[in-house]
C-alpha angles and dihedrals in degrees: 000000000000129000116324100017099288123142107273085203146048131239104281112286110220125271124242135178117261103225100207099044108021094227121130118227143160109278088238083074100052135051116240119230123193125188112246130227091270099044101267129137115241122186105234100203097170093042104228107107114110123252139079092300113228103216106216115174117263077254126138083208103041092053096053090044093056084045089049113042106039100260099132093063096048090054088044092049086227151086103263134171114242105206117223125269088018087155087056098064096042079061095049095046094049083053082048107059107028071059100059096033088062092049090059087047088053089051104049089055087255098108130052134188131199123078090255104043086048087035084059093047099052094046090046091044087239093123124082096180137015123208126204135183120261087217104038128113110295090211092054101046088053095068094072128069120214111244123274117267085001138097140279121199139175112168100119131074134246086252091049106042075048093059088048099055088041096240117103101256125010127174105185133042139162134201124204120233111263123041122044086355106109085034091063100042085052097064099027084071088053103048076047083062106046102026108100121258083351109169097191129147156172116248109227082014133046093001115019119229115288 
């Protein structure tokens, strides 16, 4: 349960294969691919594009590994054309959207920027989840602890969680429990997984507190 007595969780989201892995997972852990009019693969990241969907893990390697090795076609039953740096773009739609899912945060009241103002949230237990930037000073990101129970991530950049936040470069954020929140949190994790040298986590879960 989070703050307040609310449920932390969702009903359980459906289960699907991972094709490149085998392993069955909530869909909330795997990144959905359809194949296109004109045979192409296309990562379906918010899952509403129409087609029989291919689940691949929210995994750098088992994506490539699905690109490389053929497994897209076999799921598809077809012959289909895998375009180059797939992987990449996965990559660019998950910043995308834990971009603009933060945005939308920042403009319901539920998200706030600046060392002080996050600095306030954590020490009142207001914060959920504190973001911080990938990029950002090592030193200063270490002054401040990510909330209890909550969730740490660094998986964005100064320039997106900028973008976010609509200034031109932000370090620390922090969201507010209810809302977006645990859809945050959702792709976050699997922008974490597929996001090169990412070092993302989930504080009481997958990183504890600093």
């Amino acid at each position: 349960m989070s703050r307040g007595g609310r449920a932390d969780e969702r009903p359980s989201e459906p289960e699907r294969k991972c094709i490149a892995t085998g392993a069955s997972s909530s869909t909330n852990g795997l990144v959905r691919f359809v194949v296109g009019p004109d045979g192409t693969v296309v990562p379906d990241i918010l899952g509403k594009l129409p087609g029989r969907g291919m689940w691949v893990s929210a995994d750098r390697e088992a994506i490539e590994k699905a690109a490389k090795k053929g497994l897209f076609s076999r799921a598809a039953k077809q012959k289909v054309q895998v375009p180059a740096g797939l992987v990449d773009e996965v990559e660019r739609q998950l910043a995308h959207r834990v971009v603009e899912l933060v945005s939308l945060s920042r403009r319901s009241g539920s998200a706030v920027t600046g060392y002080e103002k996050v600095k306030d949230w954590l020490v009142k237990d207001v914060a959920e989840i504190l973001l911080q930037a990938s990029d950002g000073s090592e030193r200063g990101k270490m002054k401040l602890r990510p909330p209890n129970g909550g969730h740490y991530f660094d998986c964005l950049t100064a320039s997106e969680l900028g973008l976010a936040f609509g200034r031109q470069t932000v370090i620390h954020g922090a969201l507010a429990s209810g809302g977006l929140t645990l859809r945050v949190v959702e792709e976050a994790q699997r922008l974490k997984g597929v996001r090169k040298n990412s070092v993302a986590g989930a504080a009481g879960k997958d990183k504890k507190a600093r």
